[in-house]
Gaussian input, Z-matrix of N, CA and C with variables (Angstrom, degrees):
# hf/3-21g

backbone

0 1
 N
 C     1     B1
 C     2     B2     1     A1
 N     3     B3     2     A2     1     D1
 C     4     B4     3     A3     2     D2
 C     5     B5     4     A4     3     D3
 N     6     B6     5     A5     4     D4
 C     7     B7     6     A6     5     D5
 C     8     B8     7     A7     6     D6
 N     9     B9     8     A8     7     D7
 C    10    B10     9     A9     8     D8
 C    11    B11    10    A10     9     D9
 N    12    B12    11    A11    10    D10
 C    13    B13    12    A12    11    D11
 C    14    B14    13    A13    12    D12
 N    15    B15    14    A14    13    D13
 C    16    B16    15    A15    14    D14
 C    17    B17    16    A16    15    D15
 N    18    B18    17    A17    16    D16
 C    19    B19    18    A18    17    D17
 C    20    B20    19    A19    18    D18
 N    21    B21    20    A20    19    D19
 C    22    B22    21    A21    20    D20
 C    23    B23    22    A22    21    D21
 N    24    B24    23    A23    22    D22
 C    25    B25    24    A24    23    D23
 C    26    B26    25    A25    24    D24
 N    27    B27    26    A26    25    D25
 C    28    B28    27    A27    26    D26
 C    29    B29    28    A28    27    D27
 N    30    B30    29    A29    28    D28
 C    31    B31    30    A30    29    D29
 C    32    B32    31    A31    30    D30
 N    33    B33    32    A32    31    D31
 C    34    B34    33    A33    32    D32
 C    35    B35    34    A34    33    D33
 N    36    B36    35    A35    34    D34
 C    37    B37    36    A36    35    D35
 C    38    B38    37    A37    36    D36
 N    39    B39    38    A38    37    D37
 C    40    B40    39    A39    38    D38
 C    41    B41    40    A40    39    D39
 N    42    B42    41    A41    40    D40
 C    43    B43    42    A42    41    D41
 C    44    B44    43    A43    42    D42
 N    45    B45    44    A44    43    D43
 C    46    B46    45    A45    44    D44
 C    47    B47    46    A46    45    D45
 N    48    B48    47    A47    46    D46
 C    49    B49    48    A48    47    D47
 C    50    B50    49    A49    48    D48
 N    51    B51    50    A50    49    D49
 C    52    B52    51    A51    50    D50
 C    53    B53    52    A52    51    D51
 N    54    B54    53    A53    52    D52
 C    55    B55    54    A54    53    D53
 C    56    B56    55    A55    54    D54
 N    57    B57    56    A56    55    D55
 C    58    B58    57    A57    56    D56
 C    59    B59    58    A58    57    D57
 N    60    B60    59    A59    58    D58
 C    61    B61    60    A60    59    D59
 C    62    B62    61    A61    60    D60
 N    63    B63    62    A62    61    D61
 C    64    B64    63    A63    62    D62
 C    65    B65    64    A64    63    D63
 N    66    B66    65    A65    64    D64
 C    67    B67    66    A66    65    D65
 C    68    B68    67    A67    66    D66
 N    69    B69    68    A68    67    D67
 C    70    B70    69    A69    68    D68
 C    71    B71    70    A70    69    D69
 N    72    B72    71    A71    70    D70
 C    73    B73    72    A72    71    D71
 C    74    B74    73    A73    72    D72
 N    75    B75    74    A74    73    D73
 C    76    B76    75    A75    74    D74
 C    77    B77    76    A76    75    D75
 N    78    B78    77    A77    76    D76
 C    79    B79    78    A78    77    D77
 C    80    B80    79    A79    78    D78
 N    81    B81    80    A80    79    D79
 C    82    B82    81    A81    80    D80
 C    83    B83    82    A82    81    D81
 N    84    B84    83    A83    82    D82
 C    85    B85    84    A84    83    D83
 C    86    B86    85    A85    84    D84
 N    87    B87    86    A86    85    D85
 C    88    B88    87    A87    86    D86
 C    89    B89    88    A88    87    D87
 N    90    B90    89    A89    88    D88
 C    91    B91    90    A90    89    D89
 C    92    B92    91    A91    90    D90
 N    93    B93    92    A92    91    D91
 C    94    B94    93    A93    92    D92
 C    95    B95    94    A94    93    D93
 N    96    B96    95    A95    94    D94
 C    97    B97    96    A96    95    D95
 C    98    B98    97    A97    96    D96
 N    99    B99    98    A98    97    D97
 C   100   B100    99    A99    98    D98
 C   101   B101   100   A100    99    D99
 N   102   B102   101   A101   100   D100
 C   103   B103   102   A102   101   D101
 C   104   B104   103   A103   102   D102
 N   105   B105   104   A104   103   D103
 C   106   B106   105   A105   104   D104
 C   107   B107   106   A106   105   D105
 N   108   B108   107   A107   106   D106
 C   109   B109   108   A108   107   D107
 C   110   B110   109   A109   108   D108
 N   111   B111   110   A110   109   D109
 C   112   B112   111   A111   110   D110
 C   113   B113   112   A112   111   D111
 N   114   B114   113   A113   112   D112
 C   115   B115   114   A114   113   D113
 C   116   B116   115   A115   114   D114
 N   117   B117   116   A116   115   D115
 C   118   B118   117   A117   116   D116
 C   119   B119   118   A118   117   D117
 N   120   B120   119   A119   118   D118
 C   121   B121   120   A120   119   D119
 C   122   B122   121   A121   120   D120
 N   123   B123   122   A122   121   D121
 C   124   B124   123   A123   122   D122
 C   125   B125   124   A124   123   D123
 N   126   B126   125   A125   124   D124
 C   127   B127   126   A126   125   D125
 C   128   B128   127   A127   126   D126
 N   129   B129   128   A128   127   D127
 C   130   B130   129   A129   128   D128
 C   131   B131   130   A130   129   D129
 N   132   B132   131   A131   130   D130
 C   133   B133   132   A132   131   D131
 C   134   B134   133   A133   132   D132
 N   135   B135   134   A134   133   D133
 C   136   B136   135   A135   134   D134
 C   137   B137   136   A136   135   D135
 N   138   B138   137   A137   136   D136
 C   139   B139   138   A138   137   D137
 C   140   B140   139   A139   138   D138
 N   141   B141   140   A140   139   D139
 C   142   B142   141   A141   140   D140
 C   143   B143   142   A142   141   D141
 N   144   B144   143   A143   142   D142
 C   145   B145   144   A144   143   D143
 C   146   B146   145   A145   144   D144
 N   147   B147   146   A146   145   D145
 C   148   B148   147   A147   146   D146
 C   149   B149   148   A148   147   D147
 N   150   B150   149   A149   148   D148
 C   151   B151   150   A150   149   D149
 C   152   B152   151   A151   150   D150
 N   153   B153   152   A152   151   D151
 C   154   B154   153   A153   152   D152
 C   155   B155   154   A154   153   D153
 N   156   B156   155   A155   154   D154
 C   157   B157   156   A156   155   D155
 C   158   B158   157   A157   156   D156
 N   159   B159   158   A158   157   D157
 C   160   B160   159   A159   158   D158
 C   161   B161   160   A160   159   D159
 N   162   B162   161   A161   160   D160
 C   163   B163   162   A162   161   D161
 C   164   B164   163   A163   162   D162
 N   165   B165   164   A164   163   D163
 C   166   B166   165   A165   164   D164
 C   167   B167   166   A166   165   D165
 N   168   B168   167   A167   166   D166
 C   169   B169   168   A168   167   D167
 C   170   B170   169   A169   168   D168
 N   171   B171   170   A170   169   D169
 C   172   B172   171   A171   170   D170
 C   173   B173   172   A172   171   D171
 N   174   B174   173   A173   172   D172
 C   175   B175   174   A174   173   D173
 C   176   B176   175   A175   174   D174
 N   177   B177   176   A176   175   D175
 C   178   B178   177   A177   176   D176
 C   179   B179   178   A178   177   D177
 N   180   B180   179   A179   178   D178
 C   181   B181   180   A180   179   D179
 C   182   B182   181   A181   180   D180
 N   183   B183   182   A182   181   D181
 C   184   B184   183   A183   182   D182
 C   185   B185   184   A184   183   D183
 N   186   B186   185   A185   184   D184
 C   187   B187   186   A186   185   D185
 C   188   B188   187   A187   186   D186
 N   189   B189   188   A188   187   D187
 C   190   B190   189   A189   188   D188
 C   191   B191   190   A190   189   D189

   B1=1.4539
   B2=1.5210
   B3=1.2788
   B4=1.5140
   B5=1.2948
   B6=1.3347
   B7=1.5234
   B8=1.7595
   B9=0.9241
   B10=1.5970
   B11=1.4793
   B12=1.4981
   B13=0.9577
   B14=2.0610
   B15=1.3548
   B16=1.4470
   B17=1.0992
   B18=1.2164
   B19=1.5677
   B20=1.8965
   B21=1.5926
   B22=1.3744
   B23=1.5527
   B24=1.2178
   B25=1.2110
   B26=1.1759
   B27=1.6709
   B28=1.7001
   B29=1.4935
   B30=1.3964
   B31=1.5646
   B32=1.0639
   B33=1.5261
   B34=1.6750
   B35=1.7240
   B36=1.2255
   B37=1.6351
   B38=1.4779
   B39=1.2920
   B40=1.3771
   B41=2.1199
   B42=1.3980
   B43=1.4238
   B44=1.1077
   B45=1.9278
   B46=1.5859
   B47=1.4733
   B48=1.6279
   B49=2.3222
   B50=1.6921
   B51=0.9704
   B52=1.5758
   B53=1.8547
   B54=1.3242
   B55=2.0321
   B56=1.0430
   B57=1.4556
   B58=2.1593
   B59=1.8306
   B60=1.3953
   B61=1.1719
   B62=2.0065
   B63=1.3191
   B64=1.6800
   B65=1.0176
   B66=1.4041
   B67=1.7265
   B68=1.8823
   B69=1.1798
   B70=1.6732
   B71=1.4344
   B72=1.6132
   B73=1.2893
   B74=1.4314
   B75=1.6357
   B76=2.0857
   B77=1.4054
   B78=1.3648
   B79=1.2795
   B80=2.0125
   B81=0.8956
   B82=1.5239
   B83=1.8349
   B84=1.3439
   B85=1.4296
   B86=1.4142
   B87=1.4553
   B88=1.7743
   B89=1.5490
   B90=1.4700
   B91=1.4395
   B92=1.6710
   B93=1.5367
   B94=2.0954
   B95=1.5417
   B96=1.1734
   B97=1.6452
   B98=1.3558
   B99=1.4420
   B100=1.1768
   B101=1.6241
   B102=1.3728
   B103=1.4010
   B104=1.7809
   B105=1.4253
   B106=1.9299
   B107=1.3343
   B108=1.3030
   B109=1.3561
   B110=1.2797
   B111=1.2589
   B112=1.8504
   B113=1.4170
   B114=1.8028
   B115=1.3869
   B116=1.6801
   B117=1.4821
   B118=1.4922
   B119=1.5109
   B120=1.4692
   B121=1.3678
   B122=1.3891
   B123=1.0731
   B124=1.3711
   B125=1.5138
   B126=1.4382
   B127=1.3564
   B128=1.2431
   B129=1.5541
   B130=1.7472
   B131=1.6849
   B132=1.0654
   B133=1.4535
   B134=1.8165
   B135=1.0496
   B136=1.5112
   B137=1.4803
   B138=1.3918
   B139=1.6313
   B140=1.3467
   B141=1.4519
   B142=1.3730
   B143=1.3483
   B144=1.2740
   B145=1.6013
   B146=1.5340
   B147=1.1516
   B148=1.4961
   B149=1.4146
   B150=1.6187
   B151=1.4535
   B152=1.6692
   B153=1.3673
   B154=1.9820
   B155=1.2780
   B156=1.7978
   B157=0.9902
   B158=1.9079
   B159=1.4067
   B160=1.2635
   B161=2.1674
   B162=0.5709
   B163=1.9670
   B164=1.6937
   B165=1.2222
   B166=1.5769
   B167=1.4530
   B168=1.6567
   B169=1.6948
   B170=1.1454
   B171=1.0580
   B172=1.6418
   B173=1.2196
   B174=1.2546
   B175=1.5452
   B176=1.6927
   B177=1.1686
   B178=2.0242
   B179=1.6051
   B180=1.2300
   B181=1.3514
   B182=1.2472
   B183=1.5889
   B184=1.3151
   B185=1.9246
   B186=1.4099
   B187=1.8550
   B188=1.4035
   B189=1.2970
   B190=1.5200
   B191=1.4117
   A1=109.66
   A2=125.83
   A3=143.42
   A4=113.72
   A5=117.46
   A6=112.68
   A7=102.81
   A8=120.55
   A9=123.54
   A10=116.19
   A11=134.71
   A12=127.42
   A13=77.42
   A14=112.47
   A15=111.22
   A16=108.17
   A17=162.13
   A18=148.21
   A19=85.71
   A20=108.44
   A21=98.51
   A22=140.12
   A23=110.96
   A24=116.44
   A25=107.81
   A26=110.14
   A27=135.49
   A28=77.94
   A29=137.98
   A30=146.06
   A31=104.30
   A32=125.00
   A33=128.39
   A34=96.43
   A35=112.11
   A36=113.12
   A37=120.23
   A38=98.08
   A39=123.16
   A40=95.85
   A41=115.13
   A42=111.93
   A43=123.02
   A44=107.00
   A45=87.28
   A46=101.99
   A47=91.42
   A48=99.86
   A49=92.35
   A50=149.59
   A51=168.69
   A52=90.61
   A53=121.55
   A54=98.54
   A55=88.19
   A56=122.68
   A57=122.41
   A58=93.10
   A59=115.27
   A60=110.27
   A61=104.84
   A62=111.13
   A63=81.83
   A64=162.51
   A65=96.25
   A66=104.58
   A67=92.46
   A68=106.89
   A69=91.55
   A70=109.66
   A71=124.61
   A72=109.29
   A73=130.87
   A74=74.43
   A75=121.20
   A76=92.26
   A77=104.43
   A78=108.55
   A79=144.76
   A80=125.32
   A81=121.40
   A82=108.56
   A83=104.04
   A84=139.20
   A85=116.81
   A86=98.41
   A87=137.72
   A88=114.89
   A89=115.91
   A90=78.99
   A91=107.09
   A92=107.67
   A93=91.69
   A94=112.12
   A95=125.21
   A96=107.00
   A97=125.89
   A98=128.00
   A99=126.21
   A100=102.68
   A101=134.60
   A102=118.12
   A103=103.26
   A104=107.08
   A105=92.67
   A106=126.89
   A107=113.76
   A108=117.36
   A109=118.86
   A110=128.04
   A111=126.55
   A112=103.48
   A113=117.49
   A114=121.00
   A115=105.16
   A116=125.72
   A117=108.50
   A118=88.27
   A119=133.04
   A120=122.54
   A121=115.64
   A122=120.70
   A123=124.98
   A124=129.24
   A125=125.99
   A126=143.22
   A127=98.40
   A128=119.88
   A129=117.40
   A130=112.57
   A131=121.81
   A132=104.71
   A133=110.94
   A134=125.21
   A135=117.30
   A136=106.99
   A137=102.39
   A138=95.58
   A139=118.64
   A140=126.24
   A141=121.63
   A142=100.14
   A143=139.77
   A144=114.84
   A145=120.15
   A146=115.22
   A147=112.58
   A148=105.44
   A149=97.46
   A150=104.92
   A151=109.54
   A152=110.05
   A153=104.06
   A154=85.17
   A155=139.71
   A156=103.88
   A157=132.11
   A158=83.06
   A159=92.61
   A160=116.71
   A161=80.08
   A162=77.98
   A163=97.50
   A164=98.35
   A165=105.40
   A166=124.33
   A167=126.42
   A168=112.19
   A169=120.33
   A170=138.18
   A171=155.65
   A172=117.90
   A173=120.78
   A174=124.96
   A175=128.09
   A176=98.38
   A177=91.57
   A178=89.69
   A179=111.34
   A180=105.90
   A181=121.54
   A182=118.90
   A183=124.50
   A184=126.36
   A185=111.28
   A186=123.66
   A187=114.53
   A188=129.84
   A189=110.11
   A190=109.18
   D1=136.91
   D2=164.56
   D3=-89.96
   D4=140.99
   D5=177.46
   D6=-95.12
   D7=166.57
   D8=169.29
   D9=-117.85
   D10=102.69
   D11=-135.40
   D12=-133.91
   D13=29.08
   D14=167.42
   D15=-71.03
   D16=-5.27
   D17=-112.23
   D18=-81.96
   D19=-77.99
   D20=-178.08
   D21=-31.86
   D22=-7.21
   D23=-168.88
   D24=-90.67
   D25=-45.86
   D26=173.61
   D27=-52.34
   D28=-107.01
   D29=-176.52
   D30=6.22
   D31=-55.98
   D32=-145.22
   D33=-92.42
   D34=-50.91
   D35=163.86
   D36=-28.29
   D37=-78.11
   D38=-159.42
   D39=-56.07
   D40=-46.86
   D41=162.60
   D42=-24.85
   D43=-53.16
   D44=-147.64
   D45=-98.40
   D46=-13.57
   D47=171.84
   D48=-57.75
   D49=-84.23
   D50=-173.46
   D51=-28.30
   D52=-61.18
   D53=178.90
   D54=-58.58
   D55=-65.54
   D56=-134.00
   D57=-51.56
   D58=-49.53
   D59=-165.08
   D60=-71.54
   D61=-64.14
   D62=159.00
   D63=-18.28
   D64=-41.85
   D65=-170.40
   D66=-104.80
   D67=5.33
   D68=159.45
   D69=-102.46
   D70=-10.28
   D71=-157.45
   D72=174.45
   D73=-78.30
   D74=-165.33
   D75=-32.34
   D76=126.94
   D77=145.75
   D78=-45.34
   D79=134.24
   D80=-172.64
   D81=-39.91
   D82=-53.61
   D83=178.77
   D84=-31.59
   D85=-51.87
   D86=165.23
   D87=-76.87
   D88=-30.05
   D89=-175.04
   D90=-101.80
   D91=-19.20
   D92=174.90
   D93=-57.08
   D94=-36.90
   D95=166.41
   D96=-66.96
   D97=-20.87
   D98=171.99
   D99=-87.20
   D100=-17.24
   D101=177.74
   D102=-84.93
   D103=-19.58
   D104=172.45
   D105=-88.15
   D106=-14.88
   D107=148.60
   D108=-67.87
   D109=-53.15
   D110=166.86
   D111=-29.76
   D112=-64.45
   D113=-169.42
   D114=-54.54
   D115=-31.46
   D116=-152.64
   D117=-95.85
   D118=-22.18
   D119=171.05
   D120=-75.80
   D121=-43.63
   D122=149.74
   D123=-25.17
   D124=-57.77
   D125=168.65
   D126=-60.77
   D127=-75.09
   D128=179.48
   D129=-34.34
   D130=-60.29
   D131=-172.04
   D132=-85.08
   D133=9.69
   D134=162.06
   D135=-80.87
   D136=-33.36
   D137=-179.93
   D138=-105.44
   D139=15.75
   D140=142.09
   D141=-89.15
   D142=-45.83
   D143=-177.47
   D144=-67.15
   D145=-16.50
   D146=-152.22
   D147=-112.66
   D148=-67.64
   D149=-163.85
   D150=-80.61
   D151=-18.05
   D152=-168.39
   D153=-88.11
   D154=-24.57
   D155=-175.60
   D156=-88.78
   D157=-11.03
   D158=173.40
   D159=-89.77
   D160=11.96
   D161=-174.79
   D162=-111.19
   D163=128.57
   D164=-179.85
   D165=-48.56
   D166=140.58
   D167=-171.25
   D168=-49.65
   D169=152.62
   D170=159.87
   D171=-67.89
   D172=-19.69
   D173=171.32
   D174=-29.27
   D175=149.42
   D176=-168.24
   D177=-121.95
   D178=140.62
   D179=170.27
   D180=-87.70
   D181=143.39
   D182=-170.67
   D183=-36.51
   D184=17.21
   D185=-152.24
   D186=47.08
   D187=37.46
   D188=171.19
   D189=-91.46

Protein backbone atom coordinates (compact mmCIF):
# COMPACT_ATOMS: atom_id res chain seq x y z
CA UNK A 1 0.00 0.00 0.00
CA UNK A 2 1.09 3.74 -0.86
CA UNK A 3 -0.08 6.52 1.09
CA UNK A 4 -1.26 9.65 -0.95
CA UNK A 5 0.01 12.51 0.72
CA UNK A 6 -1.42 14.93 -2.39
CA UNK A 7 -4.10 16.43 -0.27
CA UNK A 8 -2.72 20.08 -1.01
CA UNK A 9 -2.68 19.76 -4.41
CA UNK A 10 -6.46 18.45 -4.50
CA UNK A 11 -6.82 21.94 -2.11
CA UNK A 12 -4.69 24.00 -4.49
CA UNK A 13 -6.76 22.79 -7.65
CA UNK A 14 -9.96 22.88 -6.47
CA UNK A 15 -9.03 26.89 -5.34
CA UNK A 16 -8.22 28.07 -8.37
CA UNK A 17 -11.38 26.02 -10.41
CA UNK A 18 -13.71 27.76 -7.47
CA UNK A 19 -12.20 31.83 -8.34
CA UNK A 20 -11.89 31.17 -12.33
CA UNK A 21 -15.42 29.88 -12.12
CA UNK A 22 -16.63 32.83 -9.85
CA UNK A 23 -15.30 35.53 -11.24
CA UNK A 24 -16.97 34.47 -14.54
CA UNK A 25 -20.28 33.83 -13.04
CA UNK A 26 -21.03 30.06 -12.31
CA UNK A 27 -23.42 29.57 -10.17
CA UNK A 28 -22.66 28.01 -6.46
CA UNK A 29 -25.08 25.08 -7.56
CA UNK A 30 -22.65 24.55 -10.60
CA UNK A 31 -19.58 24.72 -9.21
CA UNK A 32 -19.56 21.70 -6.24
CA UNK A 33 -20.24 19.30 -9.09
CA UNK A 34 -17.74 20.68 -11.26
CA UNK A 35 -15.10 20.81 -8.29
CA UNK A 36 -15.74 16.74 -7.74
CA UNK A 37 -15.12 15.96 -10.99
CA UNK A 38 -11.93 18.38 -11.00
CA UNK A 39 -11.01 16.35 -7.67
CA UNK A 40 -11.58 12.78 -9.35
CA UNK A 41 -9.54 13.90 -12.53
CA UNK A 42 -7.26 15.38 -10.48
CA UNK A 43 -6.71 12.17 -8.19
CA UNK A 44 -6.73 9.96 -11.49
CA UNK A 45 -3.81 11.58 -13.00
CA UNK A 46 -1.60 11.95 -9.75
CA UNK A 47 -1.85 8.37 -9.57
CA UNK A 48 -1.11 7.49 -13.04
CA UNK A 49 1.83 9.85 -12.92
CA UNK A 50 2.99 9.37 -9.55
CA UNK A 51 1.85 6.60 -7.68
CA UNK A 52 1.57 3.55 -10.60
CA UNK A 53 4.79 4.64 -11.45
CA UNK A 54 6.43 4.31 -8.51
CA UNK A 55 4.93 0.91 -6.86
CA UNK A 56 6.54 -2.19 -8.11
CA UNK A 57 4.74 -4.20 -11.30
CA UNK A 58 1.84 -6.36 -10.56
CA UNK A 59 2.72 -8.83 -13.02
CA UNK A 60 2.09 -12.67 -12.29
CA UNK A 61 4.39 -14.97 -13.70
CA UNK A 62 3.38 -17.29 -16.33
CA UNK A 63 3.39 -20.55 -13.22
CA UNK A 64 6.54 -22.10 -14.38
Amino acid sequence: HLLNFAHGELITVGAYVTYFCFTRGVPWYWIAPILVVTGVVTSLVIEQLAIDKSAPSKRRSSGD
